[in-house]
C-alpha positions, 0 to 999 in steps of 0.5 A, spaced: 738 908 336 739 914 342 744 915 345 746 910 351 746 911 358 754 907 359 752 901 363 747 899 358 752 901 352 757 896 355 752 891 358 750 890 350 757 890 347 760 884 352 754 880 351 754 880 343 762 878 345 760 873 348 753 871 344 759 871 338 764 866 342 758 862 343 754 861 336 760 862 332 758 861 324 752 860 327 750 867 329 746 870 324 746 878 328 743 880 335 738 885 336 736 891 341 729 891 342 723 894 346 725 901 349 732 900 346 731 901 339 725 905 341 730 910 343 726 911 349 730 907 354 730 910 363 735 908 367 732 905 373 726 903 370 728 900 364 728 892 362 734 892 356 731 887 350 734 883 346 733 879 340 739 874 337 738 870 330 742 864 329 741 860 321 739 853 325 736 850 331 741 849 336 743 844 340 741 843 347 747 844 351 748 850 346 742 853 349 744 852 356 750 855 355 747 861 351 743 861 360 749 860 363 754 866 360 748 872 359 744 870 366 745 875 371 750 872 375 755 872 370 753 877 366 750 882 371 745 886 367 745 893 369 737 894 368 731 891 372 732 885 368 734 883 361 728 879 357 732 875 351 729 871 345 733 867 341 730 866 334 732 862 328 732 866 322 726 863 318 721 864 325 725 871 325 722 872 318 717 868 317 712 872 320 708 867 325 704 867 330 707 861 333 713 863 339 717 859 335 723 861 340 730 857 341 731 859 348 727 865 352 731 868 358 729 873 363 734 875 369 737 881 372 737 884 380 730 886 380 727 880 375 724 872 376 728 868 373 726 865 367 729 860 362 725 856 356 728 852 351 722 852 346 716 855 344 713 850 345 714 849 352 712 856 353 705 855 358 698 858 354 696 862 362 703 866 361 701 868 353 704 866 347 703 872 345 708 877 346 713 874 340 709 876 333 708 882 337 716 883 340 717 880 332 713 886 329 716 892 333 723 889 331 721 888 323 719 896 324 725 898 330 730 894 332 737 896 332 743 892 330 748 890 334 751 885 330 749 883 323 744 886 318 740 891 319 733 888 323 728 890 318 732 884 312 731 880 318 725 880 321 718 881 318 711 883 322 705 878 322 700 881 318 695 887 321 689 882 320 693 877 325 696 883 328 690 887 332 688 880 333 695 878 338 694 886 341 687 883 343 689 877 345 694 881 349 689 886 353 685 880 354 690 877 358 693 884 362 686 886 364 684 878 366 691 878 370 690 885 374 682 883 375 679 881 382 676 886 387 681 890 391 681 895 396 682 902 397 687 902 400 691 895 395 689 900 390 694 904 391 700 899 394 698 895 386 698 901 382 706 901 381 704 898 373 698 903 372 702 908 368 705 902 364 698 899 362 695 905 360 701 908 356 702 900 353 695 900 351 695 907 347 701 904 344 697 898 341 691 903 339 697 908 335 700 901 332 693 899 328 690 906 327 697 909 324 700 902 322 707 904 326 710 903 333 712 908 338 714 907 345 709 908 350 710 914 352 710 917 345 704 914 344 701 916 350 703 924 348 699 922 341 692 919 343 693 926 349 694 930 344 687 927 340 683 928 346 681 935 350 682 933 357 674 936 358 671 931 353 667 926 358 664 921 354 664 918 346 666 922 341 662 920 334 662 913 336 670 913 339 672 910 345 672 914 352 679 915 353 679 919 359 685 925 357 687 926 365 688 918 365 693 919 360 696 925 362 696 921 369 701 916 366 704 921 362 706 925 369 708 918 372 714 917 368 717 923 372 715 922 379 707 923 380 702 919 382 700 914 377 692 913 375 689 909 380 688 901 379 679 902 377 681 907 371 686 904 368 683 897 367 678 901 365 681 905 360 685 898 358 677 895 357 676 901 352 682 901 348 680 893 347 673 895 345 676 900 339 681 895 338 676 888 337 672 894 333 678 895 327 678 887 327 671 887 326 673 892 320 
């Protein structure tokens, strides 16, 4: 795991004493996840990801007390936000699609807060999605902050299953940023394009390589495949228009980022490679 920017670094450490306090015996071992454990964490920019691992199903309260000590207001995260998960060890090595979580947290200065107590109750219109694929990226890349290494402990749905939830997942991003904008909105809604095209390009290297990379190493990967002048199909391959990517890719340091209409194009044709590898 990178080098940690300080706060981040001492965010984690008091809120793995404090999971400790609460789980005790119980505490299987917590887990940086997302742009952490893919050593590409921004300060600023960055969510901090967390995955803790307990041997059993918990009890309510415990779960309200996991909310009430890690939520901002009693541990002040010192990114946008945290996204926490909490998982039982035979959901975390169980390789499901299910959500199968205990608890789900989301808190922080610049974040929604959100608290929900079973997988189940997690609403089909959010996605149900994004724990096989959190589970997956933490089989492969998590870092241990307590407990055995993340790779005995989580393990991936297989790829069948895999480009299936990535499906799911474009689906559902390109249906939640579709509708008809204006110039001018355009612009005042693009502060998400870079992360959508660089997120599909790293769902694009996850099926083709069989790895995961961070978003930005991703999106330098399918750059690097792609001579900015080609502007059509290549033997049969998606578009992937180059400058898109490099738009992105310059976003991360201040540019401009790709405007609304091309990146939900480049998300429909990284959806059209993706259903075309599940079709084998």
């Amino acid at each position: 795991m990178q080098a940690l920017d300080p706060f981040a670094g001492k965010y984690l450490t008091a809120l793995t004493e404090r999971t400790q306090l609460l789980l005790l015996s119980d505490l299987v071992g917590v887990y940086a996840a997302g742009s952490i454990a893919m050593d590409a964490y921004e300060r600023g920019r960055s969510d901090i990801d967390v995955a803790i691992v307990c041997s059993a199903e918990l009890p309510v309260a415990t779960k309200q007390a996991i909310v009430a000590a890690l939520r901002h207001e009693s541990l002040p995260c010192p990114a946008r936000g945290l996204e926490l998960v909490v998982y039982r060890s035979e959901v975390a090595g169980g390789a499901t699609v299910d959500p199968g979580f205990e608890v789900e947290l989301n808190t922080g200065p610049r974040m929604d807060f959100r608290a929900t107590y079973a997988g189940a109750d997690r609403d089909e219109r959010d996605g149900t999605f994004w724990y096989a694929v959190d589970r997956s990226i933490l089989a492969e890349r998590g870092s241990a902050l307590l407990g055995p290494p993340a790779q005995q402990v989580f393990r991936s749905v297989p790829d069948d299953e895999l480009v299936r939830l990535l499906i799911a997942s474009l689906r559902w991003h390109v249906g939640a940023e579709s509708g008809a904008i204006g110039e001018a909105e355009e612009q005042e809604f693009a502060s998400w394009t870079d992360d959508a095209v660089l997120n599909s390009c790293r769902a694009l290297q996850r099926m083709r390589t069989g790895h995961w990379f961070s978003k930005v190493e991703a999106g330098r990967q399918v750059l690097a495949e792609r001579a900015p002048a080609i502007a059509g199909p290549t033997a049969g391959e998606e578009v992937l228009d180059a400058n898109v990517i490099k738009q992105a890719l310059d976003a991360r340091t201040g540019a401009a980022p790709p405007s609304v209409r091309l990146a939900r194009q480049f998300q429909r044709e990284i959806l059209a490679a993706l259903e075309k590898i599940d079709r084998g």
